[in-house]
Wavefront OBJ file of the C-alpha trace (Angstrom):
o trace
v -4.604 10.846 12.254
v -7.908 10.061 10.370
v -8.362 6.538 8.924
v -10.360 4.913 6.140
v -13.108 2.851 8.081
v -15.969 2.472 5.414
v -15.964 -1.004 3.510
v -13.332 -1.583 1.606
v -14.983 -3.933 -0.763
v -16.784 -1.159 -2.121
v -13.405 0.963 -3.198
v -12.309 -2.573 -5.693
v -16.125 -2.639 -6.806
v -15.455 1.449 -7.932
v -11.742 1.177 -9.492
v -13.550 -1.837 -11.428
v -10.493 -3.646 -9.966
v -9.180 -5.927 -7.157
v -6.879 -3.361 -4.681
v -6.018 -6.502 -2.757
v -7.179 -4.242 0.263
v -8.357 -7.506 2.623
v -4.868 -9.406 2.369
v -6.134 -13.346 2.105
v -9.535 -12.778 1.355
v -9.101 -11.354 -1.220
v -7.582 -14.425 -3.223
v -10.885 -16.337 -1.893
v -14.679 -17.114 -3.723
v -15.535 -14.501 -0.243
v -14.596 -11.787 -2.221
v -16.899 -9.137 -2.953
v -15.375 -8.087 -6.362
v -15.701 -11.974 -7.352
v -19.194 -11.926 -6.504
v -20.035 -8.082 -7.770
v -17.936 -7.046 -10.096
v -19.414 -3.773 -10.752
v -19.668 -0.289 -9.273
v -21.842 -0.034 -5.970
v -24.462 2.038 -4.948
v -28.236 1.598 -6.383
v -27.552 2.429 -10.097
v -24.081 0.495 -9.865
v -24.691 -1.931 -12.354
v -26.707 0.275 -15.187
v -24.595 3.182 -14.564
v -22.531 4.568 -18.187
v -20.551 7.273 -17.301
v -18.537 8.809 -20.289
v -14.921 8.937 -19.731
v -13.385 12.328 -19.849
v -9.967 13.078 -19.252
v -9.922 15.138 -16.349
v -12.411 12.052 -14.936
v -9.300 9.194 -16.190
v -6.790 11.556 -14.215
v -8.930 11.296 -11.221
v -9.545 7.383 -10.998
v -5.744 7.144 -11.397
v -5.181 8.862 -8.532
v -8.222 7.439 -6.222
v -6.681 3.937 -7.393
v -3.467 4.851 -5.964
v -4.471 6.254 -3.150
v -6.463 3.265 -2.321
v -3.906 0.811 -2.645
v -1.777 2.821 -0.315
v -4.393 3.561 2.083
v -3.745 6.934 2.246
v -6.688 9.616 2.783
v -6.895 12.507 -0.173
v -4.556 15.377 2.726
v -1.798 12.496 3.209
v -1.925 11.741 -0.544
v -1.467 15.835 -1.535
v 1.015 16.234 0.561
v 3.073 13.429 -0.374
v 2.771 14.101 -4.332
v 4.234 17.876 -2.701
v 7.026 16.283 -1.200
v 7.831 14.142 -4.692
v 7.088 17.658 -6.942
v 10.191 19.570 -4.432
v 12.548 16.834 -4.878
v 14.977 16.418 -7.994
v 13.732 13.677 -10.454
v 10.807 12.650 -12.450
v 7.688 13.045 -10.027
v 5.756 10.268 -10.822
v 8.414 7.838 -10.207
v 9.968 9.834 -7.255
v 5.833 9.880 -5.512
v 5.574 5.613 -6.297
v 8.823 5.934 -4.111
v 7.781 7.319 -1.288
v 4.255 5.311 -1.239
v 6.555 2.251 -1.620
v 9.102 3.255 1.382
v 6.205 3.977 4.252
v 7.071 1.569 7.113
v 3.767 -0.042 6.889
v 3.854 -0.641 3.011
v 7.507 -2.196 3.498
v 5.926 -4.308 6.653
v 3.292 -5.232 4.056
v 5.937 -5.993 1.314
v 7.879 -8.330 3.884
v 4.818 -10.237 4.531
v 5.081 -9.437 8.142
v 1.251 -8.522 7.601
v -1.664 -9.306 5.671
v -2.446 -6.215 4.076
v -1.402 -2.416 3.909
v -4.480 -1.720 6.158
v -3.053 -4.145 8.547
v 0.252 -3.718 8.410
v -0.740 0.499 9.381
v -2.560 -1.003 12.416
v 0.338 -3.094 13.789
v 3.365 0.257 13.193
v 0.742 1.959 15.145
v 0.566 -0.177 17.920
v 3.947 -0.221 18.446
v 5.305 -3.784 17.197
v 8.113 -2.763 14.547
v 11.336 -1.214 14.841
v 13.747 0.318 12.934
v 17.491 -0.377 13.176
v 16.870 -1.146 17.061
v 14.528 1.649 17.950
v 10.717 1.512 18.134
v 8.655 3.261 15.465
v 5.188 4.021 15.329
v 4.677 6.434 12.795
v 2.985 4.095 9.182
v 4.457 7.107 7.062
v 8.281 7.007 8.129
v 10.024 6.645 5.345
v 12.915 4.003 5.378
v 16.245 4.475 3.807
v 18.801 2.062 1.907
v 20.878 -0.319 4.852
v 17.738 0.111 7.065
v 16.533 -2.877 9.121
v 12.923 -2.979 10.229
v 12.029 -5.719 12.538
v 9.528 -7.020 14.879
v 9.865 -5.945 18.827
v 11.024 -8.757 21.291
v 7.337 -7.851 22.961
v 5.664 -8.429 19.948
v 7.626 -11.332 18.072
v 4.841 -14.156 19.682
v 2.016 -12.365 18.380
v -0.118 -15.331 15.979
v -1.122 -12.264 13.229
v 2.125 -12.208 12.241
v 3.357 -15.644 12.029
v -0.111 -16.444 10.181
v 0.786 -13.693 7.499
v 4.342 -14.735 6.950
v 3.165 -18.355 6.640
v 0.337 -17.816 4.317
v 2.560 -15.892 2.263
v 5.734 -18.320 1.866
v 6.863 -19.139 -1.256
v 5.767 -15.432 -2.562
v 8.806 -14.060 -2.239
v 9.738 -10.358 -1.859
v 10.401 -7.304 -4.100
v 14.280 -7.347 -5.284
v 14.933 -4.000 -3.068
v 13.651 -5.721 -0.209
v 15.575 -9.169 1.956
v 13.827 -10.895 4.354
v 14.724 -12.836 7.386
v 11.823 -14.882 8.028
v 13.568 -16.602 10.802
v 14.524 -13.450 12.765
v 10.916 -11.634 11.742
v 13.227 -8.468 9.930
v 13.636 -7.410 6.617
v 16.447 -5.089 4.950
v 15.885 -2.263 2.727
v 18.661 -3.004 -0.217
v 17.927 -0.140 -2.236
v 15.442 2.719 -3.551
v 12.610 0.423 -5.495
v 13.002 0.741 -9.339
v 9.595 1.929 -11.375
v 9.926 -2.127 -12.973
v 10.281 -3.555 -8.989
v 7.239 -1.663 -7.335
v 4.764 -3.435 -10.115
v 1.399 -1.266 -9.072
v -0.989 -1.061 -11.912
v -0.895 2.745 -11.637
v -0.143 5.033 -14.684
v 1.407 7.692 -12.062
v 1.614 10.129 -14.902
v -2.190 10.676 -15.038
v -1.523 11.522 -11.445
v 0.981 14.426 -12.289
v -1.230 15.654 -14.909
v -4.211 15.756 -12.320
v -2.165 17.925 -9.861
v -0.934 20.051 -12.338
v -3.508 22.082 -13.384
l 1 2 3 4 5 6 7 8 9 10 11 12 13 14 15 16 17 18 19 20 21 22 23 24 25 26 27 28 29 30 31 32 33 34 35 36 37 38 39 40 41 42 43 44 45 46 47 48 49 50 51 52 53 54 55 56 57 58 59 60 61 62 63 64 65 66 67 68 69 70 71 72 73 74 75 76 77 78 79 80 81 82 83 84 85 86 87 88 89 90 91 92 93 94 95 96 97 98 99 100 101 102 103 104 105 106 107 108 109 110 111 112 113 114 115 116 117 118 119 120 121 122 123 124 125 126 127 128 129 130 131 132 133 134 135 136 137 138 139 140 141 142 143 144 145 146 147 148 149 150 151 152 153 154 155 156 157 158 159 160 161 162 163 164 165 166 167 168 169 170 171 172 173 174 175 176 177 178 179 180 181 182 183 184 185 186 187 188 189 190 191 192 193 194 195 196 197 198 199 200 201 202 203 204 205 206 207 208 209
């Protein structure tokens, strides 16, 4: 499946932003946004680009997208699956970003960024409710536990994350068991408990033309 692998500096520096997309460094004077806080590219600084709607819709869904680290065919087709089901769509699409197996890795602190958290489903170190999954998209259900693998449970990327992390606690829909490396799905996430600044509504209006 095709990955992001361009800087990912650059996509904070664009959204005008910080996407937290680097996990640690991002809280750091390393970070590029700190340093350049405006658009890249040549012109990035001088640049005055008047605002039109259709161009609002579009950074609102490039921002999402970004957080989630998903490319523009993954994105579509999840917004497809949220349009299908019964709901409001823009709640019922944060839902589904929120419930990938690498974003709920992420949310557990079990890694130090979405990007990472992707790299480490694909490799093979999670589980869900005792079997192994490697698919970053799965989408986990209420009473599911997702843990780390015997195999894996020694690895130092992990323990660094949860430790650099402690005291941050955890979205209400998520519990975690620092002590066994697994977490517990409680619930669906709320609109107030995912907390992305995303108005998803632009993103509805985008598609819907």
């Amino acid at each position: 499946m095709a990955v992001y692998h361009d800087a990912r500096c650059r996509l904070c520096r664009r959204e005008g932003m910080k996407l937290f997309l680097k996990g640690a460094r991002c809280l750091t004077d390393k970070c590029a946004f700190e340093r350049r806080g405006y658009a890249p590219g040549e012109h990035g600084k001088s640049r005055r680009v008047k605002e039109t709607n259709y161009g609002t819709q579009l950074r609102e869904k490039q921002k999402a997208r970004r957080i989630y680290g998903l490319l523009e065919r993954q994105f579509r087709h999840t917004f497809a699956k949220a349009s299908e089901a019964k709901g409001v769509t823009g709640e019922l699409l944060l839902q589904m970003l929120e419930r990938r197996l690498d974003n709920v890795v992420f949310r557990l602190g079990l890694a130090a960024s979405r990007s990472a958290a992707r790299q480490l489903v694909r490799h093979g170190h999670f589980a869900v409710n005792g079997r192994n999954v490697d698919i970053p998209s799965y989408q986990v259900r209420p009473g599911d536990e997702v843990q780390v693998r015997d195999k894996s449970r020694g690895m130092t990327v992990i323990k660094q994350s949860l430790e650099s992390r402690k005291g941050q606690g955890v979205p209400d829909w998520l519990e975690l068991h620092s002590e066994k490396l697994a977490g517990r799905v409680l619930h669906v996430p709320s609109r107030a408990s995912i907390g992305v600044p995303i108005n998803e509504q632009l993103i509805v209006e985008l598609y819907s033309k």
